[in-house]
C-alpha positions as CSV (number, residue, x, y, z in Angstrom):
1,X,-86.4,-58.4,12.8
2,X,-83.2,-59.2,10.8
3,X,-81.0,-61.5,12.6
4,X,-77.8,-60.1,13.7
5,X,-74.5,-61.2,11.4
6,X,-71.1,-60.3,11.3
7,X,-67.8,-60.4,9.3
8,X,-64.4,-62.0,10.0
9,X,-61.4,-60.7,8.0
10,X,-58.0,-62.3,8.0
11,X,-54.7,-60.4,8.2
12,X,-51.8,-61.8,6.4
13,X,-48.3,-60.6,7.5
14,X,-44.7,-60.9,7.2
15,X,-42.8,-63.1,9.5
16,X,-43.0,-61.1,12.7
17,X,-39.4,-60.7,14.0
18,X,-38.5,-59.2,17.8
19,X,-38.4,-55.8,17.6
20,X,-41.3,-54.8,14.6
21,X,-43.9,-52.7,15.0
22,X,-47.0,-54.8,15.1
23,X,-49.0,-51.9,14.7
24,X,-47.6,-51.0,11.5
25,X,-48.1,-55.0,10.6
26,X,-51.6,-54.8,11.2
27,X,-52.6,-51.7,9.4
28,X,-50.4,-52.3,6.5
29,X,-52.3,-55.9,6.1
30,X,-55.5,-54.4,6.6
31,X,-55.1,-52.7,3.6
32,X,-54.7,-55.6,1.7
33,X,-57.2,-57.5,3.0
34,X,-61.1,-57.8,2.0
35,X,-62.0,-55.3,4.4
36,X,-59.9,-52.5,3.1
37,X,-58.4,-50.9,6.5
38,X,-60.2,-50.7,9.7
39,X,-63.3,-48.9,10.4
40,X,-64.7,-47.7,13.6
41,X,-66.2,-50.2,15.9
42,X,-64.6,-52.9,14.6
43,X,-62.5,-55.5,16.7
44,X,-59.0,-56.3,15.8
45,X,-58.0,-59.8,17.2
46,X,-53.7,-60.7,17.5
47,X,-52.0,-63.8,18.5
48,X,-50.2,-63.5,21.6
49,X,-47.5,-65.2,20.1
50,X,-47.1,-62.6,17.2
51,X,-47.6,-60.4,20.5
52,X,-44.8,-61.5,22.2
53,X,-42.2,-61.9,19.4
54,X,-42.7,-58.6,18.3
55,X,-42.0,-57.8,22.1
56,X,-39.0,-59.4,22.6
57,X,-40.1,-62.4,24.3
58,X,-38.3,-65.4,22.5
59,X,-36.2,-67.5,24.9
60,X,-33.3,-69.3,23.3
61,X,-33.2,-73.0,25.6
62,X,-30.0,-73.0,24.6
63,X,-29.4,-70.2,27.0
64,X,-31.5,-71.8,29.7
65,X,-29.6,-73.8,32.5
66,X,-32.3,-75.8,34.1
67,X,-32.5,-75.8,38.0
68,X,-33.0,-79.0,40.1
69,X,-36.2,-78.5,40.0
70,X,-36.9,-78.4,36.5
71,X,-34.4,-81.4,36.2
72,X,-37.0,-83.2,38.3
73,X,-40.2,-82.2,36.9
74,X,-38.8,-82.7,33.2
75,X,-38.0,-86.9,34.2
76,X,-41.2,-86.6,36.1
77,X,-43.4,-85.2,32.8
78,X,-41.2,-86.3,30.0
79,X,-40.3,-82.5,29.2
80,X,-36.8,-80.7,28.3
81,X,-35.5,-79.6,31.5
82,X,-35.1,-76.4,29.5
83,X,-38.5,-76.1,28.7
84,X,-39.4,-76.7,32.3
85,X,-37.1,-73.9,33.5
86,X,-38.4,-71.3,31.2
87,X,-42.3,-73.0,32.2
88,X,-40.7,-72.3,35.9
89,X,-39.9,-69.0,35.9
90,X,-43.5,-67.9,34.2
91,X,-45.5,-69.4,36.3
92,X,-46.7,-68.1,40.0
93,X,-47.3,-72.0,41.1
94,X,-47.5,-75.2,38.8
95,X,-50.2,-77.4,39.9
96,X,-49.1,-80.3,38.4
97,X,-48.8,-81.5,35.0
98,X,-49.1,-84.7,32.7
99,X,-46.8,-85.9,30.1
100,X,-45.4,-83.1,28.2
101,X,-47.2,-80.1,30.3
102,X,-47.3,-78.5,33.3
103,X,-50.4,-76.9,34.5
104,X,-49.1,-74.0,36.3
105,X,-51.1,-71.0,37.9
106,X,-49.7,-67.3,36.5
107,X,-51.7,-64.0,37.0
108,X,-54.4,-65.6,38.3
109,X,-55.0,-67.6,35.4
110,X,-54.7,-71.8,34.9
111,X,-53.2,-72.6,32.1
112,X,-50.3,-75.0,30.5
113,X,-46.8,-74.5,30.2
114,X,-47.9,-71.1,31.4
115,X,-48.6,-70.1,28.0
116,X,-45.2,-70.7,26.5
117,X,-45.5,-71.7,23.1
118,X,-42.5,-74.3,21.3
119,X,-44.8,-73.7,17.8
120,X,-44.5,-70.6,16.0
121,X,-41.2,-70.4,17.5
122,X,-37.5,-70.4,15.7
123,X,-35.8,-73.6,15.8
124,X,-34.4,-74.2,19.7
125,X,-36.4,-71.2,20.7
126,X,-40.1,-70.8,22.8
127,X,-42.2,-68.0,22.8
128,X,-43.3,-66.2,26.2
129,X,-46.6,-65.1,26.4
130,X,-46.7,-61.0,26.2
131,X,-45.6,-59.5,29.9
132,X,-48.5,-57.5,30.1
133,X,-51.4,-58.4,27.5
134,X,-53.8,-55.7,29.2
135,X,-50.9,-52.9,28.0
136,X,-50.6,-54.7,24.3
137,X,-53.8,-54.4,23.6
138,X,-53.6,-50.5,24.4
139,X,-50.8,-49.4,22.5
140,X,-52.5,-51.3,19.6
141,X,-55.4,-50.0,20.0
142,X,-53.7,-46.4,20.4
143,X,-51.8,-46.6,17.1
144,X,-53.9,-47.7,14.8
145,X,-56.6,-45.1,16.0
146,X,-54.1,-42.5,15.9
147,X,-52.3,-43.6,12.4
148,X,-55.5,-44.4,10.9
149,X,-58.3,-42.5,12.8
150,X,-60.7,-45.6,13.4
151,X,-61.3,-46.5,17.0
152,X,-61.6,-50.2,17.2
153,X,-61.2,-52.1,19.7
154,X,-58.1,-54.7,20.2
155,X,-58.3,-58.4,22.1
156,X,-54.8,-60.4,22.4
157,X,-55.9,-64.0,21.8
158,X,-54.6,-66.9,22.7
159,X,-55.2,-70.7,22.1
160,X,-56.3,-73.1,25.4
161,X,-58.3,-76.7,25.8
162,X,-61.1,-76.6,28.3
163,X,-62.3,-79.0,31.0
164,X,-62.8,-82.5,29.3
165,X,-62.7,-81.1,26.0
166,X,-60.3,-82.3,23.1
167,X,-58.9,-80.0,20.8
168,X,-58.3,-75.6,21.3
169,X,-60.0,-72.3,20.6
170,X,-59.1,-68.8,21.6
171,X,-59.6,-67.2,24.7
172,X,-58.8,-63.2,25.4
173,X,-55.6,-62.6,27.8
174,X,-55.6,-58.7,26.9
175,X,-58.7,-56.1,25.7
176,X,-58.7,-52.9,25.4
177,X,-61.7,-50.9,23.8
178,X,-64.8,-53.5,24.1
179,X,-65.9,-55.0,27.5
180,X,-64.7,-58.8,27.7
181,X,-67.7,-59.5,29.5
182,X,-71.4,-58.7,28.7
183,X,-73.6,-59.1,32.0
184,X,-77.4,-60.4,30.7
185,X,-78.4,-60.8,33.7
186,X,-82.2,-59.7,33.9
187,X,-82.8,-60.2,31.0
188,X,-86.0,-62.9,30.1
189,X,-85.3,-66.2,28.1
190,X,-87.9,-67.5,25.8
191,X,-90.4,-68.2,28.2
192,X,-90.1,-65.0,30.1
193,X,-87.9,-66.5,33.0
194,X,-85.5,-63.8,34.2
195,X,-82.2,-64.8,33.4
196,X,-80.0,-64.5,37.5
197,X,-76.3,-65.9,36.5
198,X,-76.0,-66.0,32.3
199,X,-73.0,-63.4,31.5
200,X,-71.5,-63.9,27.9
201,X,-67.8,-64.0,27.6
202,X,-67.8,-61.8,24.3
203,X,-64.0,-61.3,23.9
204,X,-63.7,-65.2,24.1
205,X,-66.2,-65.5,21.5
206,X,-64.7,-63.2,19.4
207,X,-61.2,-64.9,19.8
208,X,-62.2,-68.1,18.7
209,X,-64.2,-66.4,15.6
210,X,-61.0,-64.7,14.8
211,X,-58.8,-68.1,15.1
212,X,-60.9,-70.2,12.5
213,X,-59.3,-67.7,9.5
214,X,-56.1,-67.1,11.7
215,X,-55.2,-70.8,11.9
216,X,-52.0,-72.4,14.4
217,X,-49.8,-73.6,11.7
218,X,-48.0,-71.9,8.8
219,X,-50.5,-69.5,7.6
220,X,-49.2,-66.3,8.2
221,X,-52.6,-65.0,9.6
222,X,-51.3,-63.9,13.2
223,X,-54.3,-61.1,13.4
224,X,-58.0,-60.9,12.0
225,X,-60.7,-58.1,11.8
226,X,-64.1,-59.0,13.4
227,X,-66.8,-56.4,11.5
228,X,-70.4,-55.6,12.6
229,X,-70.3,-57.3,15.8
230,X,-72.3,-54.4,17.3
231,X,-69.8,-53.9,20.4
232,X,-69.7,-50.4,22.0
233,X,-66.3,-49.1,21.3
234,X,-64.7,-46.8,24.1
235,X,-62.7,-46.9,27.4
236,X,-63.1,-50.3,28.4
237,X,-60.0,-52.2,29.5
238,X,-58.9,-56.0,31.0
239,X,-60.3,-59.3,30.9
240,X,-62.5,-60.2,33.3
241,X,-61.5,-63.0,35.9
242,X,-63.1,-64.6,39.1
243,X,-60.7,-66.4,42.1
244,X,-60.1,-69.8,42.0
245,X,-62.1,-70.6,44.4
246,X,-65.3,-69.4,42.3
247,X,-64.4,-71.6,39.7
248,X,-66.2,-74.3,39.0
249,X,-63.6,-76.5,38.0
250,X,-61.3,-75.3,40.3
251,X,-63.4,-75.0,43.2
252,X,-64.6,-78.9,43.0
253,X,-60.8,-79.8,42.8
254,X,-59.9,-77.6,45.7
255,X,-62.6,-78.8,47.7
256,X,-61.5,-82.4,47.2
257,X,-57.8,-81.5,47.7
258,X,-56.9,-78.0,49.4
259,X,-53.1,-78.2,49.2
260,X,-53.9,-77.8,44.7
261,X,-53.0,-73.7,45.4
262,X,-50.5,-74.2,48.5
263,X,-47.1,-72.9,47.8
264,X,-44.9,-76.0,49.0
265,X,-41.7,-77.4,47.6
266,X,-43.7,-80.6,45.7
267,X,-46.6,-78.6,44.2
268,X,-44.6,-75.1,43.1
C-alpha cells in the first residue's frame, strides 16, 4: 500500500486592507502559485488576521478610552490599558492573565488576549479576531466555488500555545466544507485493540501544516492550499468544541479552584 502524502501550497498576497475582497485575494494568488488555482477537494487555509482586516476589524487604541477596569488589570499585567480595554470588550470572562496577557474565555473558547493580535497590525492599531469565523469560512468557501467552480473546503486558522508547551501552531476557529473532527473510534490499533476515545482534530492539523509556509512575520503568505489530503468535501460546517468542564486542562483547574468560570468583579 502506498503511504498516504499530501501537498502544501503558499499564497502570496497584497497587503490586505479593511474592506478587500479576500476571496478575490485568494484566487487571484492561487493562480500564481505552484498549484495553479484550486481544484476540488482541496483545503484552503486563511489567517484570521488577514480575516479580520479584510472585515473591518482593526481597532485604533488611540480611539480606546480604557475603563477602570482595564486601568487595573493593565498595572496588574504590565499591559496598555488600551490594549486591555479592547481585550475587555472581546472576551466573555478573563480568567486571569500573566505579564503581558490576559487569558480570557470568548465563545466558549480559552484563549489570550482573546485573540487580538498587536502583530500584523498598523502601527497603534490591533486586530480583532473575525466576528463570526464559522460565517468567514462560508462565504469563502462560496466564492471561490462559485468564481472558480472547484469546491474546496475553507478553515480560518489561527495561531495559539498549548498546555506547557513553548512556542505556537495553528488551530481552526472557522470550517466550512471538511469535518474539523474525524471520530476513529472503533477502529483497531496495531495490535488489534479497539481504539474507545482517539478522535483526530484534522482542521488543527491542517492549520498548523498550512502555517509552516504561511509564516507570522512579514511574509505576505496570509493563506495556503493543502492538496491531496483525502478529506470528503461537502456540507460540513463549525469547529468542534467540548465544555470546559470536559477539558482536561480545564477541568483539573476547575476542580482545584471552582470560582476559574464565576462571573465576579475580580475574575471578569
Amino acid at each position: 500500500m502506498t503511504p498516504p502524502s499530501f501537498s502544501v501550497y503558499g499564497l502570496a498576497t497584497p497587503l490586505v486592507r479593511p474592506g478587500d475582497d479576500m476571496a478575490a485575494h485568494l484566487l487571484s494568488a492561487a493562480e500564481r502559485s505552484e498549484c495553479r488555482g484550486f481544484e476540488g477537494g482541496d483545503v484552503v487555509v486563511v489567517a484570521e488576521s488577514a480575516v479580520a482586516t479584510a472585515e473591518g476589524r482593526v481597532v485604533r487604541l488611540a480611539d480606546v478610552e480604557p475603563s477602570a477596569k482595564a486601568l487595573r488589570l493593565a498595572e496588574e499585567y504590565h499591559m496598555d490599558p488600551r490594549h486591555v480595554e479592547a481585550v475587555l470588550r472581546e472576551s466573555d470572562r478573563v480568567v486571569g492573565g500573566i505579564p503581558g496577557f490576559l487569558l480570557c474565555m470568548k465563545n466558549g473558547t480559552l484563549l489570550p488576549n482573546a485573540g487580538i493580535d498587536a502583530s500584523n497590525a498598523p502601527t497603534g492599531s490591533v486586530v480583532l479576531l473575525p466576528l463570526d469565523p464559522e460565517a468567514s469560512a462560508q462565504q469563502i468557501r462560496t466564492a471561490i466555488r462559485e468564481r472558480s467552480g472547484a469546491d474546496v473546503g475553507v478553515i480560518v486558522a489561527d495561531s495559539r500555545t498549548h498546555a506547557m508547551r513553548l512556542g505556537c501552531c495553528g488551530v481552526a476557529i472557522g470550517c466550512s466544507g471538511i469535518p474539523s473532527v474525524i471520530d476513529e473510534r472503533g477502529k483497531k490499533d496495531l495490535f488489534g485493540r479497539e481504539l474507545e476515545v482517539t478522535k483526530r482534530a484534522v482542521a488543527d492539523c491542517i492549520a498548523s501544516a498550512a502555517e509552516l509556509v504561511m509564516g507570522e512575520a512579514d511574509e505576505c503568505v496570509p493563506a495556503a492550499v493543502v492538496r491531496g489530503i483525502g478529506l470528503p468535501v461537502g456540507d460540513y460546517a463549525g469547529v468542534a468544541a467540548i465544555d470546559a468542564s470536559e477539558c482536561l486542562f480545564m477541568g483539573v483547574a476547575l476542580h482545584a479552584d471552582p470560582s476559574l468560570l464565576v462571573d465576579d468583579e475580580r475574575k471578569t
